[in-house]
N, C-alpha and C positions, 0 to 999 in steps of 0.2 A: 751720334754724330760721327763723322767718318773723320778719319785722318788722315796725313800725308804719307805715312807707313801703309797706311792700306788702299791707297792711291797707288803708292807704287809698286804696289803687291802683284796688284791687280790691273790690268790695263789691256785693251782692244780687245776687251772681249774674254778675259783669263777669267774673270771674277764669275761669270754666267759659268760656263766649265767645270770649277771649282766647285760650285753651288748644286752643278746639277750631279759632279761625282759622290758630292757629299753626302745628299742626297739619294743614291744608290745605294749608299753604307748605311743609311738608316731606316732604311724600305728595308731592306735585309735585313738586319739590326731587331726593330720592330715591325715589322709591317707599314701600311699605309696611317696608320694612327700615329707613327712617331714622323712623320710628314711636314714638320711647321715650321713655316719659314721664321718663326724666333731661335728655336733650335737650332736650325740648319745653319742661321747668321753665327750664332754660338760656337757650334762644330769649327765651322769656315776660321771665325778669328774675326770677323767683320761685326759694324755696328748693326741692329736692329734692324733698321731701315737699308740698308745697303741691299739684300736681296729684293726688297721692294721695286729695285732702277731696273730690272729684268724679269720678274715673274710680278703680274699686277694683284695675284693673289696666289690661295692654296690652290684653287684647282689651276691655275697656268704653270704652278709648280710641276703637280702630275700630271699632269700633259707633257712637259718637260720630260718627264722622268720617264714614263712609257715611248716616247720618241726615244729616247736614248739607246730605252730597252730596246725597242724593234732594228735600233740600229746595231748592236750587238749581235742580237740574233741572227740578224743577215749575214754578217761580218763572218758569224759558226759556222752556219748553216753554208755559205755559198764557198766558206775553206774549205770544208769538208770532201766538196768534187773535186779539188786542185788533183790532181794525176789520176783521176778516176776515169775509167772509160766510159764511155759516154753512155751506154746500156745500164751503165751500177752504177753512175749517178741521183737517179732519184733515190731508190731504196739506200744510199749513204747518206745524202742531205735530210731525208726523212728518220732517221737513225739520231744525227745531228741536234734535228729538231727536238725529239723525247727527251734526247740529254739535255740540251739546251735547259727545258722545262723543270727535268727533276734538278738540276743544279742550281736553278736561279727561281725556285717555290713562288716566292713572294712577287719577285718582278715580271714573271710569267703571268698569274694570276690579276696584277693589276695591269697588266698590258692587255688583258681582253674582259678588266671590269667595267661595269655598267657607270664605274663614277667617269671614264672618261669623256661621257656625255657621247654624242655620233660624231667622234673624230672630225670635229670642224677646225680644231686648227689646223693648219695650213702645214706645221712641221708634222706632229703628229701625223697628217693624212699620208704626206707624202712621205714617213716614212715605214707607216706599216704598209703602207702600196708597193712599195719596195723590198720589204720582205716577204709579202705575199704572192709580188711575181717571180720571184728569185725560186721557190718550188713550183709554184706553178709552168713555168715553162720548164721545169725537169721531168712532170709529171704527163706536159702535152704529148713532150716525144716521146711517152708510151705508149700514146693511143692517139698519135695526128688526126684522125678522123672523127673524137668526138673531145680537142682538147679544154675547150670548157668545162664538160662535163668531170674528165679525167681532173682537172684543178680541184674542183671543186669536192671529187671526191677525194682524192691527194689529202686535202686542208683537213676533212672531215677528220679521217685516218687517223693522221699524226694528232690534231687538238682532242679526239677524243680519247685516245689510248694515252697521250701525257696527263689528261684529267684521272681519269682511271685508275693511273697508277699516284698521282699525286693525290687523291682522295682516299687510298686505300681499299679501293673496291673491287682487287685483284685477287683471290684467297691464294696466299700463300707467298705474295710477289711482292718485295719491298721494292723504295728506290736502289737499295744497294744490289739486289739481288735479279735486275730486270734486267741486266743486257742479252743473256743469250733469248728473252721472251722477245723486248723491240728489235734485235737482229733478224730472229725468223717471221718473224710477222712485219716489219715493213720488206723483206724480200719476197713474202707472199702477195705483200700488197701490189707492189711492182709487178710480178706477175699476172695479178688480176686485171691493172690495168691494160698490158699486156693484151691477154682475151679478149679483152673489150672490145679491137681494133676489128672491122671488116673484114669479110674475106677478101 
């Protein structure tokens, strides 16, 4: 049962915020298994049901919580250009991206898991669409001419080399020990796309 303490905790909107920060600390924490919104109510300070008035279950939870994440990552990823010129833009924001990945394991991982069903919510959609145009158009203006193509190889790039290294199936290359491997390698990528371009 709620209170007027947590009534006035919590108000326009604070309580959802709370819930959904809290919730990052325990994706982190445990993984997607320590996820439950009795927990999370627990964490927060709120009753039981109080998380129930904004996630209708677990999975609106994570969906929540991968929104968040995509929105974070954007947040990295598009600081990353701030005084960058405009040619070493993409190879930084792609650089971004790997870090992004190896820094935050868990929430990367459930940001492009199968449990988030095909991104029909509506936050969710709209916010991984969001961070996946934010490289994408860094990666068009390497290659105007086929900038589809260049996105999508862009995406490929950076999710497949942050798996890689986040699986361990680099011999020799830890997360601690990868930046000067992701520095030379998304500047080759950049280059390749690069090539790509028409004469």
């Amino acid at each position: 049962m709620s209170t007027s303490t947590e009534s006035d905790r919590y108000h326009h909107g604070d309580l959802r915020r709370a819930l959904v920060e809290a919730a990052l600390d325990l994706l982190a924490e445990g993984g997607t298994e320590a996820l439950g919104l009795r927990e999370l109510a627990r964490r927060v300070g709120v009753s039981a049901a109080a998380p129930y008035r904004h996630f209708r279950d677990r999975q609106a939870l994570i969906q929540a919580v991968a929104a968040a994440g995509f929105e974070k990552f954007d947040a990295e990823v598009c600081g990353a250009k701030d005084g960058v010129a405009p040619e070493d833009q993409f190879a930084t924001m792609a650089e971004a991206y790997v870090h992004f990945a190896l820094a935050n394991p868990r929430l990367y991982r459930l940001m492009f898991s199968s449990e988030l069903g095909k991104f029909e919510d509506p936050e969710l959609r709209r916010a991984a669409d969001a961070a996946y145009a934010s490289l994408a158009v860094a990666a068009a203006r390497e290659d105007p001419d086929a900038p589809g193509e260049a996105a999508i190889s862009a995406w490929a790039f950076v999710h497949g080399l942050s798996m890689l290294l986040l699986d361990g199936q680099l011999l020799g290359v830890t997360p601690e020990t990868a930046d000067p491997l992701i520095r030379k390698l998304t500047r080759r990528s950049a280059d390749q796309l690069r090539r790509g371009r028409s004469p």
